[in-house]
N, C-alpha and C positions, 0 to 999 in steps of 0.2 A: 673224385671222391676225396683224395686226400690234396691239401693247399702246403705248399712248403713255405718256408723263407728260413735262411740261415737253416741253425742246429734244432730248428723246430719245426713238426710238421701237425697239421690238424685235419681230425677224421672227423666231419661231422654229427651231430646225432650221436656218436658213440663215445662212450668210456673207457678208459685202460684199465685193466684189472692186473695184468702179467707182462712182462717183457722178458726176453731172455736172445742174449746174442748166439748167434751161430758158434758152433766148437768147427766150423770149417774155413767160412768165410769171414774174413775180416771187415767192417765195416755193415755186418746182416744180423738183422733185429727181428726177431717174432712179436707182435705183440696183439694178446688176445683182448677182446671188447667188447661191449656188449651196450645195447640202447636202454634208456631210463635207467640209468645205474643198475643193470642187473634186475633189476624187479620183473619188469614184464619187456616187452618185444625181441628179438634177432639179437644174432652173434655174430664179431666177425673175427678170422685172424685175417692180422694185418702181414704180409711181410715187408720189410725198408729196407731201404741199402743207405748206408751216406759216403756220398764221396765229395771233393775238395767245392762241389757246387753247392752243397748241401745234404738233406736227408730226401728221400723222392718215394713212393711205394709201390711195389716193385710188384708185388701179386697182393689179391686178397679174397679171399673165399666166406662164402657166407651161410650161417647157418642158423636154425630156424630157433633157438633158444641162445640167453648168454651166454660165453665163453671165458670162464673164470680164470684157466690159467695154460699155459703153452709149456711142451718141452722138445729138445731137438734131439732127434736119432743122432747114437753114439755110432751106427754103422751103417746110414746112410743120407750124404747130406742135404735131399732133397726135404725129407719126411719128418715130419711135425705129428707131436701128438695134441690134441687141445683135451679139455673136459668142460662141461658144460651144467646150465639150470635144470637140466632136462636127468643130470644124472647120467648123461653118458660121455662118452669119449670116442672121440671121430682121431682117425688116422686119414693123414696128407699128404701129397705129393708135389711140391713144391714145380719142379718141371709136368707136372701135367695141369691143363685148364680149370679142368672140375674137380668136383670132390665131394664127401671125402670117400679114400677107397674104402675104408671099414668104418663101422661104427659098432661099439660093445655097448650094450645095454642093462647092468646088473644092479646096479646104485640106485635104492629107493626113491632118491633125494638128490640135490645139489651134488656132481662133482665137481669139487673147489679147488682140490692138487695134484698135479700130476707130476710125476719123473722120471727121468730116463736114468737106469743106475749109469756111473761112468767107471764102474771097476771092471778092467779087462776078462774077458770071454765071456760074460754073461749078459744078456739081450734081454734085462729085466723093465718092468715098467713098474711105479707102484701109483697107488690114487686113494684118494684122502674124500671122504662127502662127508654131509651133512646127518647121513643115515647112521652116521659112529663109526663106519667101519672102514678099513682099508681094505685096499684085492691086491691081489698083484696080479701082474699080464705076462706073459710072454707074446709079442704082437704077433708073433706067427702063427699063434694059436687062437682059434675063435670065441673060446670062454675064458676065464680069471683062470689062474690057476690054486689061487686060495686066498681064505677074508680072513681078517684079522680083528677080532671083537674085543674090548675092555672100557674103553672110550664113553666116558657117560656125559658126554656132549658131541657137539659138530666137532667136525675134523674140518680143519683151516688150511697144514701144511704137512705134507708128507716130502720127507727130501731123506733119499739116499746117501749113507756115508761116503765119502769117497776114499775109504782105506780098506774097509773092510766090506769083503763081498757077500750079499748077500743079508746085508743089514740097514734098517731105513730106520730116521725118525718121525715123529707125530707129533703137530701141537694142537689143542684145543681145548673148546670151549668148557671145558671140563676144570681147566687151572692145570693141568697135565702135562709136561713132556714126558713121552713114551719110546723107549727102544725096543726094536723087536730084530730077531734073526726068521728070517723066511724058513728057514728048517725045524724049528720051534715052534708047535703050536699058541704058545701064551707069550704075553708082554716081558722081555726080558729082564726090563727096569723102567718105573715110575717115579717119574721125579715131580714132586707140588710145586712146582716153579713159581710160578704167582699166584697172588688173592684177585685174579683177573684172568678174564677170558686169556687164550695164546692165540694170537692172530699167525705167526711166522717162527720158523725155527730153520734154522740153517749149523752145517759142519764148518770146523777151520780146517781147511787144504792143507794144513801143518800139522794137525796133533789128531790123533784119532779119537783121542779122550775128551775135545771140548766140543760143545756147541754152544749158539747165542738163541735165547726167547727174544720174542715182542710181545707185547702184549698192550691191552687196553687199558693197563695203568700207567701208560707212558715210558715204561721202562724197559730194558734192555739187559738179559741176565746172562751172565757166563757159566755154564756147566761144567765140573771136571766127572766124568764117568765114574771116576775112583772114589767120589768120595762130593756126594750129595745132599748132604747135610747142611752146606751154607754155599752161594754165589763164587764163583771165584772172583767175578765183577759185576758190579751196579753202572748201568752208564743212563744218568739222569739228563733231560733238555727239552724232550719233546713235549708238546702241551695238549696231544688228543692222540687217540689209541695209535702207536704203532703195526703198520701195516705189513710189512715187508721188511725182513733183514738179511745182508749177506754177506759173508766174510772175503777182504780180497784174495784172488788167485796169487798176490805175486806177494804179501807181506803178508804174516804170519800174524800181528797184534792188529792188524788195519780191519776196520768193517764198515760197511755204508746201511742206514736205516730211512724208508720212510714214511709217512705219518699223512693221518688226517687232519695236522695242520699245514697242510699244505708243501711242506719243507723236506730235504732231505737231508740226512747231518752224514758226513763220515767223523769217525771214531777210531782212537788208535787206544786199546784197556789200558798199554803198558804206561802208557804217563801221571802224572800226576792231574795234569785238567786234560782229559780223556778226551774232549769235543775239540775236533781240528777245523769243522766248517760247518755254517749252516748255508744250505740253498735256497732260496726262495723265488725258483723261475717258474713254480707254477700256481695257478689261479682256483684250484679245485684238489679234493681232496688225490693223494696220489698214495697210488694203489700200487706200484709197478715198478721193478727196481733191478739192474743188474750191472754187471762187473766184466768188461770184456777180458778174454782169454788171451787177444791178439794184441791188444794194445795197451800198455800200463794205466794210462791216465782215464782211459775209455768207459765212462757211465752211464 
């Protein structure tokens, strides 16, 4: 199924939508896909390992709608969650054959995001569709534990703070970044980030107070919590809607973005020309983007 050479591997037939490296293993890639871009046939996660031979695919389990995004258990490192065209979200087992062991069924529509929080004692999940709403999970338990409505478009990307427990953001098709606290029934803060759809919104690992948009106007905005009224940064380059954005684990001003023009740029805000690289190793639009935990240079 999957053809390696070097630092590249190709899954036929399928698309990447998500990637996201293991918080255990060093060198292990989730990445969820799906056939005809997501429109109509099957889902697959993929999982990879790469070591000094190359990238090789290690398991992959398939599933009967697309597979928009993947996230890995903070407290077990077998188990993946995906979400799916179908609107639901399948739980994995990476050591066993088949799968999945659960699948929760609540999302009208499309689920597009899924995440695992990463702040200690809490075994939260939260998930982002099409339907406007988010849920949150606890995976032990067989229903959401509660939706979250204001969203007056698709939900693209729900990503959990990583400071503050208990807290995720939302971006979407609305023009919208949204904070919420899970103990809070309403939207904590709305921020009109862009004149464009929000494809991606990600936390910096440094500051509890900032986040980065993407968006379909090409751009890349810096939030300060404090005080929402104007960007703290503009990072302009890309030339078709930003897909994917995420701040590095190990530097504080550093973040990688990328785009359906093909390209991945990293970006450092704090300089004066903001753009440190563009990439262009792939052939098709690219959806799918991460940051390893275990290893500095690791994209």
């Amino acid at each position: 199924m999957g053809t390696a050479g070097g630092n590249a591997l190709r899954l036929p037939g399928l698309h990447g939508y998500a990637v996201e490296f293991s918080p255990y293993w060093p060198g292990r890639v989730a990445c969820a896909a799906a056939q005809y871009y997501g429109i109509a046939g099957c889902g697959t996660l993929a999982v990879l390992e790469q070591n000094e031979a190359g990238i090789f695919l290690l398991k992959s389990f398939d599933w009967n709608d697309g597979l928009f995004d993947v996230t890995w258990s903070e407290n077990n490192e077998h188990v993946l969650i995906t979400s799916s065209g179908d609107g639901s979200l399948q739980i994995w087992d990476t050591a066993k054959t088949k799968g999945p062991l659960q699948v929760y069924k609540e999302h009208t529509q499309e689920a597009y995001s899924v995440d695992w929080s990463q702040t200690r004692g809490e075994h939260l999940v939260v998930s982002g569709s099409w339907d406007q709403t988010a849920k949150l999970w606890d995976p032990a338990v067989g229903k959401s534990l509660s939706t979250f409505k204001g969203h007056e478009g698709v939900i693209y990307s729900t990503i959990w703070s990583p400071h503050i427990p208990g807290c995720f953001a939302s971006a979407s098709g609305d023009q919208t970044l949204r904070v919420w606290d899970v103990k809070a029934p309403g939207v904590k803060l709305v921020i009109p980030a862009h004149q464009a759809e929000i494809l991606s919104c990600d936390w910096c690992k440094y500051d509890e107070n900032l986040l980065v948009t993407g968006a379909v106007d090409c751009s890349l905005k810096g939030w300060d919590l404090r005080n929402i009224r104007q960007p703290v940064f503009v990072l302009l380059g890309h030339t078709y809607a930003i897909r994917r954005v995420k701040f590095s684990p190990f530097h504080a001003t550093l973040l990688a973005s990328c785009s359906y023009d093909f390209t991945v740029r990293f970006w450092d805000f704090s300089k004066p020309n903001p753009l440190l690289e563009t990439v262009e190793h792939h052939t098709e639009f690219t959806c799918g983007l991460d940051l390893s935990l275990h290893n500095r240079g690791q994209v």
